[in-house]
N, C-alpha and C positions, 0 to 999 in steps of 0.2 A: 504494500500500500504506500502511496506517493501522501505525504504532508506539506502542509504551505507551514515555514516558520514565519512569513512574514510578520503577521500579526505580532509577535512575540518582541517581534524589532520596532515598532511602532511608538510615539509617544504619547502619553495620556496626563490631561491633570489631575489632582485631587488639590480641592480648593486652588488656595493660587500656588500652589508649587506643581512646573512643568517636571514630570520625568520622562527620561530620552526613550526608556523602553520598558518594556510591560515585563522585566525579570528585577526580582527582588534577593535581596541574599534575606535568607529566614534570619528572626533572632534564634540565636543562640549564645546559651552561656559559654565563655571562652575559657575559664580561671586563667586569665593573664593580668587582671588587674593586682598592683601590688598594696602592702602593708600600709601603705599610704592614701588610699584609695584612688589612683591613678592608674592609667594603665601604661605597663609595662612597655618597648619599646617592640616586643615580638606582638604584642595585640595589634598594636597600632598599625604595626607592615601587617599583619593578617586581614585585619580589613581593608588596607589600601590596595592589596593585592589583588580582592574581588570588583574592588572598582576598578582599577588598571585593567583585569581580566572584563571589563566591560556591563557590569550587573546596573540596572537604571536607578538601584536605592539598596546603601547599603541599612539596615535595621540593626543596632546592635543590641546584643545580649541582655535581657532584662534587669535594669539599674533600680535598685530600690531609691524610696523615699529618704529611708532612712537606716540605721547600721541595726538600729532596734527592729524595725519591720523585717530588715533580711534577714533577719535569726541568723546571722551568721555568714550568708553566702557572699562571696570576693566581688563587688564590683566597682565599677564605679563609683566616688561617691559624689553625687550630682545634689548633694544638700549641702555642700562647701564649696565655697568659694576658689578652695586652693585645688579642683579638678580644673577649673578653664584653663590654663595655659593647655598643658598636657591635653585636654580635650578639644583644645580647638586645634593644635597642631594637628589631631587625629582627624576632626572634618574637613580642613581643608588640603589635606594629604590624600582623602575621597574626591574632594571636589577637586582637584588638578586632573581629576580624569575623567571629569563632568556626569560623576554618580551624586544623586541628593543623598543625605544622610537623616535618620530618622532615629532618634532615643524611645527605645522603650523603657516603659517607668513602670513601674509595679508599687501598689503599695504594698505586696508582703506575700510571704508561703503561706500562712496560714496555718491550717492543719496539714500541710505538705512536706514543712518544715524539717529539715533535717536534725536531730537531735545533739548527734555526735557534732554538728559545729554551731551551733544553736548556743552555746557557749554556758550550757545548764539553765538558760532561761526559758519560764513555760511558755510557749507557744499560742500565740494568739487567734480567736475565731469570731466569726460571726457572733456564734453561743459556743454554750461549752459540747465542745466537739472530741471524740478522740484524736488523737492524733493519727496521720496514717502512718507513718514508719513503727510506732511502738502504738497499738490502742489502748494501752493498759494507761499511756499516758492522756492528761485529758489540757484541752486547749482551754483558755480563759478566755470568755467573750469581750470584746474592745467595748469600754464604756463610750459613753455620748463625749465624752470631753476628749477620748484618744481617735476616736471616730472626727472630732472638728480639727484638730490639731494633726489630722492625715492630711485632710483638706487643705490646710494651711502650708503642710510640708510640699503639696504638689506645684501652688504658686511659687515658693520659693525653687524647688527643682526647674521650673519650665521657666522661670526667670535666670537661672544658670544654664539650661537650655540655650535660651538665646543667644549668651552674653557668647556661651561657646560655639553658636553659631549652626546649630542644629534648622533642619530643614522641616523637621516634623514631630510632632510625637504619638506614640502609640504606647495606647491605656494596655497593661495586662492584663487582662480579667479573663483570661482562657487558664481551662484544665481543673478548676477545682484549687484556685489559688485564691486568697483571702478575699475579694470584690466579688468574685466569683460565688464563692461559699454567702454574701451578703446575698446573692440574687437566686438561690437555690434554696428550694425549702426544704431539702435534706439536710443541709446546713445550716439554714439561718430557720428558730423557732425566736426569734425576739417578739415581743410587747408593745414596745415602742416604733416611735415613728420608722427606724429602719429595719422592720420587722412588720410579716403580716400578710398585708396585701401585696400585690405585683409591684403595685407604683410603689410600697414602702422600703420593697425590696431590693427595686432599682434605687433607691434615694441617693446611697454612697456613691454608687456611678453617676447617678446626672449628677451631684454636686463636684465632683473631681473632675467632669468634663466644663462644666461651668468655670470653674477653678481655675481650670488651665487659660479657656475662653478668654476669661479677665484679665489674665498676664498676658498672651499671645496674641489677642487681637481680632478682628473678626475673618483675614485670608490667611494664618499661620494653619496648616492642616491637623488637624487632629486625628487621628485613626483607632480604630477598640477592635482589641482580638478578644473573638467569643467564641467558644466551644458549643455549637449548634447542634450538639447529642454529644452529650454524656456514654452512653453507650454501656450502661449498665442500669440494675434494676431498682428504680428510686431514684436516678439522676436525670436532669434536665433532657426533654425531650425535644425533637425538632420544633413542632406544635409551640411547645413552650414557647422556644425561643422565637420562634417568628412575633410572637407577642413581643418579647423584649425590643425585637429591633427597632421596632418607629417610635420609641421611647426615647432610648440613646440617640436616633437620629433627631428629634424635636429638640434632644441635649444642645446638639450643635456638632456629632459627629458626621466627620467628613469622608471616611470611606470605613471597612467593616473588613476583617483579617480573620474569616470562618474557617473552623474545621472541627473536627470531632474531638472524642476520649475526654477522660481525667484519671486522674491519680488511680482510680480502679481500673482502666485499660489504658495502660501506662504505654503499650504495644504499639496504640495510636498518638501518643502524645508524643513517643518517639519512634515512628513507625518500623515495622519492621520487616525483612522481604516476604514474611508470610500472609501480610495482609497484603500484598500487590501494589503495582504502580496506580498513583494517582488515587490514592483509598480515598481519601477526604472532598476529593471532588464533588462529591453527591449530595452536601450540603449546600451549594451553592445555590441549584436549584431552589433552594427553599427560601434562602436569604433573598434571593433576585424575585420575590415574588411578592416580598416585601418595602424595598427598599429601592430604589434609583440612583441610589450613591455607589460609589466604585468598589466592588468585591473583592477581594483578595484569598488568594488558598494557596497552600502547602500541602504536601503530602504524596514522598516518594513519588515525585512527579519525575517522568520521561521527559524528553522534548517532545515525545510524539504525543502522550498524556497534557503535557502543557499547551502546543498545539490545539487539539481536540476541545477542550474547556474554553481555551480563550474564542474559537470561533463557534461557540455551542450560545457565544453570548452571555453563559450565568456567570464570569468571572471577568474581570478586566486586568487583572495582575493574576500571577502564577510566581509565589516563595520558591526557593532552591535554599537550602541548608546542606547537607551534606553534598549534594552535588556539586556546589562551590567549592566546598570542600575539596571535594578529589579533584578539580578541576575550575579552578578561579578563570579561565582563561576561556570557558565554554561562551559564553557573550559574544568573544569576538570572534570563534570560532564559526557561531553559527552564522554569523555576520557574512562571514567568509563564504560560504557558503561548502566548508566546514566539517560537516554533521560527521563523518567516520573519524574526524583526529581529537571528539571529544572523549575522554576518562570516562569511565561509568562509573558512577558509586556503586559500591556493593549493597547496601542498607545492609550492613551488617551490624552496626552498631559499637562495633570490638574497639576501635581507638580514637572514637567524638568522647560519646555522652560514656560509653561505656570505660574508658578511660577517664574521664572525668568523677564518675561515680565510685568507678574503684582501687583509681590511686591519687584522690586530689588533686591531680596535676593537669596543666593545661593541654588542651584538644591537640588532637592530630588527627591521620588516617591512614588508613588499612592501605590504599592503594599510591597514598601519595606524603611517604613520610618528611616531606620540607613543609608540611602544613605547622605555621607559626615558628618557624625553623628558617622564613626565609633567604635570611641578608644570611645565614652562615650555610644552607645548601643551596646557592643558585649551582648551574650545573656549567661549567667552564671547558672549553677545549682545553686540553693539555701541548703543554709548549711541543712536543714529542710524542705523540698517537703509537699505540702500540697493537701488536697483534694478538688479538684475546681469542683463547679459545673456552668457551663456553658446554659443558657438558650436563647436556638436562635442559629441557623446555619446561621444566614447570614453574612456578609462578616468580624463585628465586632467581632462576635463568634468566627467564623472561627481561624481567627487570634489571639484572647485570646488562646484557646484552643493549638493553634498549640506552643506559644511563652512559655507557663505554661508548656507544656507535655517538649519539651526541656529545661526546667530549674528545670525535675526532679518531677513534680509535676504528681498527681496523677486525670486525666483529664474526668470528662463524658459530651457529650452534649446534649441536652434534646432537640430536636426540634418537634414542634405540625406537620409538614409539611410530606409530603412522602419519601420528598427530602430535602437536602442541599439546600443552594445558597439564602434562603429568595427570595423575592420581585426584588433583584438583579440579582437573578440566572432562576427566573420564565422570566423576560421580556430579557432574550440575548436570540433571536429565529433568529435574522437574520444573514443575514452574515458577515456584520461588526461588531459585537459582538460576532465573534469566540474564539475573547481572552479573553473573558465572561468568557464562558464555557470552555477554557479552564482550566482559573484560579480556578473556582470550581472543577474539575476533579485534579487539583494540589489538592487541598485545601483534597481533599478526600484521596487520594495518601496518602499525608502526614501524614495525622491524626491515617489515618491505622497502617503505619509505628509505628507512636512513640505508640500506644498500646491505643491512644483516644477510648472509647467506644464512638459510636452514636447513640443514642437512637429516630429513628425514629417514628412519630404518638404519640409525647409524649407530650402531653396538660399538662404542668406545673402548680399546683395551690399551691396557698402560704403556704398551711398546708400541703406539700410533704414534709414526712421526710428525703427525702434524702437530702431536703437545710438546717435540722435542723445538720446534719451529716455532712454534708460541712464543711471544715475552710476559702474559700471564694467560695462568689456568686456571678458572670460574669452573667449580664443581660443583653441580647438583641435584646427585643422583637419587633425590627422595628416599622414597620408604618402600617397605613394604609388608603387605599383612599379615599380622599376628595371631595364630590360631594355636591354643594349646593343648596339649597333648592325648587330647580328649577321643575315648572310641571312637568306632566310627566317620571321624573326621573327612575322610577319606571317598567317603559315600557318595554315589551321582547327585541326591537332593542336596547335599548340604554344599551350599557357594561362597564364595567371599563377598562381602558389601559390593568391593569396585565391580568383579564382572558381573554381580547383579544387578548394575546402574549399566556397565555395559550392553550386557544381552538380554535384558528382561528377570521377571520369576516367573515361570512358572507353578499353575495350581492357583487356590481358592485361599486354601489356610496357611498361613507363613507365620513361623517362628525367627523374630531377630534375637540372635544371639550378642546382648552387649547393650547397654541402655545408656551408651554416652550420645553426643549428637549425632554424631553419623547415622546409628542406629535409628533414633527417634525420627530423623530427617526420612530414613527408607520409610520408617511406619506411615509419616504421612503421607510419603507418595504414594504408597501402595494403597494406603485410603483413599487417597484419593481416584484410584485406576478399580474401585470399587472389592478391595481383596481382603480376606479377614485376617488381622496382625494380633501377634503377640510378643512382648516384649519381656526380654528374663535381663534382669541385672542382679549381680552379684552384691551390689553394695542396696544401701536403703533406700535412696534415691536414684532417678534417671537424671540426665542432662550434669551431672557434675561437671563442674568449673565453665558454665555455659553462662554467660551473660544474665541477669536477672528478668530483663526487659525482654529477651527473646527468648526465652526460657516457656518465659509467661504466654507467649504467643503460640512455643511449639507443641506446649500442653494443652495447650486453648483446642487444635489443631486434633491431636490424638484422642482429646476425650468426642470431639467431632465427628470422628471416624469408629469410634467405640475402640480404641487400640485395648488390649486386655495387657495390662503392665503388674508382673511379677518381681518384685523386689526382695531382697536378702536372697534372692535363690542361686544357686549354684547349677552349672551345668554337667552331671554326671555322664551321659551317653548321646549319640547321634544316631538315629536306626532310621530304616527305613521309610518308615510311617510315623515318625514325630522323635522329639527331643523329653530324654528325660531328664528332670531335675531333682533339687532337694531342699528343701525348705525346713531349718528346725526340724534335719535331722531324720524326716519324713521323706519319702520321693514318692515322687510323681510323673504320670508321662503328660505330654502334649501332645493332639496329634498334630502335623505338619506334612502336608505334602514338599514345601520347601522350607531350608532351611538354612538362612541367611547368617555367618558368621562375622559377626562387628566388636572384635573383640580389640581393635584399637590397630595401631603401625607399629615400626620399629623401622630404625634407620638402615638405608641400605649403606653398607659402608663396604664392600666389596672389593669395589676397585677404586675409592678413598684410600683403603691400606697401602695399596700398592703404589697411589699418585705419590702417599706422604714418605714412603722411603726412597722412590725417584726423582719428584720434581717440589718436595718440601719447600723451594726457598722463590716460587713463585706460584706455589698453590693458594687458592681460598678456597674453604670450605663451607657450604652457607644451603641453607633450604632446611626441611626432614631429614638429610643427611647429617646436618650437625645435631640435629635433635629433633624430634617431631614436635612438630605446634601448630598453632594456625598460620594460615596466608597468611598474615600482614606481618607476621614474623618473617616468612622468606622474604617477601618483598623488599621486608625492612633491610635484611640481607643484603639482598641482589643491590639494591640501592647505593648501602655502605660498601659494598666490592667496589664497585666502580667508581666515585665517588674518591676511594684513596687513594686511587691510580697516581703517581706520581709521574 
């Protein structure tokens, strides 16, 4: 199917700010703002980066009111005076590459609030709420006097707003975060004036939007992100919100930044490949049916998803958050007319928010590790280009191959396989691993481009002259699977994960053996190809050491499909007609026509041994090979290979 991006390239107003083109960088929290509440000098090239890369508004990361409302979290801090220098060097470091910039303000997490950096303070709500990260812990509702003294805080922020030179601002009130929680009656049981009825529930919003109105002026843009379904049972429903909108619009809002989730489907607040490109799109419809003012949406959006929406009419902007991410430079790309030399995001989530969440430290990405690393990995020719020989196409290859041929070097890569993509590019067959496959089809794109030879069905052995001819050797010869020593192993039912993403399963009832993601990922495909699954994990839990957020989605996924998920159990035998096991000591059979072993990798290290006693002193070793992990670890790899080339 042929798409017009035109549209995409188009410019549109909201109120009196013209932007160049209908793509947005999402907010997103960055943790790069430092001790000081400034942001750091890697924040500031992050988001000049996606204006340079051509995005028509960059949105940054939601800035609280105040240090008390963010229970803790690193931002900006846009309630002091001593952020504008530092913030305005950051807007107009956007605008030199004629992106508008736009602050998002939040008054507060809420009950969403993190605890562990909440700094031991209770947590604020509508009413007294539990908290969601701990319920046992319970939220204190904001009295009438902390409720006017927000309001206060917002003219004061939109007046630093200005001074620093911001283009716009957008209210947070998406996801189940404290404004949010005012306008939901899951959240808010109050009495009083902002408690009650619809209008009393909106109260806090139109007065923050007014608020702003007063300091800003009547053509400064105002914009409100609102979560237009909840998506869970008891939270704001579409219906609802079409009520709310003409509400906030009568406020004085100037365009409307819809989409779905909250804190209870966390999956859509940070999407994930298992809910599909463009999941959020589907609220738009409802808001345009409401409102006249400019729509805006995010959510795992394609170009061909973004595309589709903007000429469907119910959006006029289309967000990009991780997609900026892997790829700041896709604007101009598209411009170009482009479309195969842009990055894919994975939605994988493993090194944004998922690095964010689980080592404190500021964002990166799986596919593109100079994300907020700019000024120290641009990627430089080398005064002296050298001959790389590269063994292994899979994602660590890839990525040496690609980072070496642009810095001038002279690139072959030697893979035994038919195809690119290794063990990573054999197991994307289903549909939430579209951005798999897409990323290998980059990956090939590229390589072409810069003049990489690929030397396909090329079984590498250590006495190839061409590695004596090399001036360095990129190894990475992945993994391979792990099955242990268990009967029956042997048997025509029972397959490995990979060649059963390769050639199918065969049969109705299918036992995976292994309940880490690999595993869980075949269950749902095979749910989805309509097959009945069973899942045996040895430990208590499936998905160990999986992300929290896509954890949530792959469960979501399996109980969908009725996956039958056996935990603590052991696998004793493989026969014929099913898998037995043993649970507490007890056994039991399953029966299985096939029988799927996903019992993990192990590094192939093969003809590593041999590289490192003959060409040690210009070898890397980098991918599954050095240790099995995920992609964005070989990447990370591939990347740093090339990268130290001297």
């Amino acid at each position: 199917m042929l798409y017009n991006y035109d549209l995409m390239l188009q410019p549109m107003k909201i109120n009196g700010m013209r932007v160049k083109n209908r793509i947005i960088l999402s907010p997103m929290g960055t943790f790069t703002p430092m001790k000081d509440n400034t942001d750091s000098e890697e924040g500031i090239r992050y988001y000049e980066e996606r204006a340079k890369g051509g995005a028509g508004m960059i949105t940054t990361g939601a800035m609280f009111i105040t240090t008390k409302m963010a229970q803790g979290s690193p931002t900006i801090g846009v309630d002091d005076f001593r952020c504008i220098p530092k913030t305005t060097v950051m807007v107009e470091r956007c605008h030199r590459w004629g992106a508008k910039v736009c602050l998002q303000l939040s008054a507060g997490t809420g009950r969403n609030g993190a605890l562990d950096v909440a700094g031991g303070t209770q947590l604020l709500s509508a009413s007294e709420n539990p908290a969601f990260y701990d319920p046992t812990q319970f939220c204190r509702a904001m009295t009438i006097e902390e409720i006017q003294t927000a309001i206060e805080e917002f003219k004061v922020c939109t007046d630093l707003a200005l001074k620093a030179g911001y283009d716009a601002i957008e209210i947070h009130a998406h996801a189940g975060y404290i404004i949010d929680q005012f306008m939901s009656p899951i959240w808010n049981r109050r009495t009083d004036e902002y408690g009650g009825s619809l209008e009393n529930r909106c109260r806090f919003a139109v007065e923050i939007i007014q608020a702003i109105r007063e300091v800003a002026g009547p053509k400064f843009p105002i914009l409100y992100r609102i979560s237009m379904d909840h998506r869970f049972e008891g939270g704001r429903t579409l219906e609802d919100s079409m009520e709310i909108l003409p509400i906030l619009e009568a406020a004085g809002v100037d365009a409307f930044d819809v989409d779905a989730g909250a804190y209870e489907t966390q999956d859509y607040i940070f999407p994930t490949s298992y809910v599909g490109e463009g999941c959020m799109a589907y609220v738009c419809e409802y808001a345009r049916k409401v409102t006249k003012k400019p729509i805006i949406n995010a959510g795992n959006h394609s170009m061909e998803t973004a595309a589709e929406l903007l000429a469907s009419g119910n959006a006029d902007f289309v967000q990009f958050g991780r997609q900026l991410i892997a790829d700041p430079e896709f604007p101009n790309k598209l411009k170009a007319g482009c479309r195969e030399d842009i990055r894919p995001c994975l939605i994988c989530n493993e090194e944004c928010i998922g690095r964010i969440f689980g080592r404190l430290t500021q964002l990166s990405c799986s596919v593109n590790p100079a994300v907020g690393l700019e000024d120290y990995m641009e990627i430089r020719p080398l005064e002296k280009p050298k001959r790389v020989a590269v063994i292994g196409a899979g994602p660590a290859g890839l990525e040496a191959a690609r980072v070496a041929a642009l810095r001038g070097c002279s690139v072959t890569v030697y893979e035994k396989e038919a195809e690119i993509g290794g063990v990573y590019g054999a197991i994307a067959t289903s549909s939430f691993k579209k951005r798999i496959r897409d990323l290998i089809t980059w990956y090939d794109v590229q390589l072409h481009k810069l003049g990489v030879e690929i030397k396909l069905n090329y079984e590498m052995k250590a006495d190839d002259p061409v590695l004596y001819e090399a001036d360095e050797i990129f190894a990475g010869t992945g993994s391979v699977p792990f099955v242990p020593p268990i009967p029956g192993k042997d048997l025509p039912n029972v397959v490995d994960v990979t060649e059963a993403h390769k050639h199918g399963v065969d049969g109705k009832n299918i036992v995976i053996c292994g309940g880490g993601l690999s595993g869980a990922d075949t269950a749902v495909e095979l749910g989805e190809d309509g097959k009945s699954c069973t899942i045996v994990e040895m430990l208590p839990d499936i998905c160990n050491g999986v992300f929290f957020i896509n954890k949530m989605s792959v469960c979501r996924y399996l109980e969908k499909y009725k996956v039958d998920i056996k935990t603590s159990a052991k696998v004793v035998a493989f026969e014929s007609d099913g898998v037995v096991i043993e649970r507490d000591g007890v056994q039991d059979k399953i029966p299985a026509d096939t029988i799927v072993t996903a019992f993990g990798q192990r590094p192939n290290t093969a003809l590593i041994d041999e590289l490192e006693a003959k060409y040690a002193a210009k070898l890397t070793v980098m991918g599954d090979c050095a240790g099995v992990a995920k992609a964005a670890k070989a990447i990370r790899e591939g990347f740093y290979a090339a990268m130290a080339l001297q």
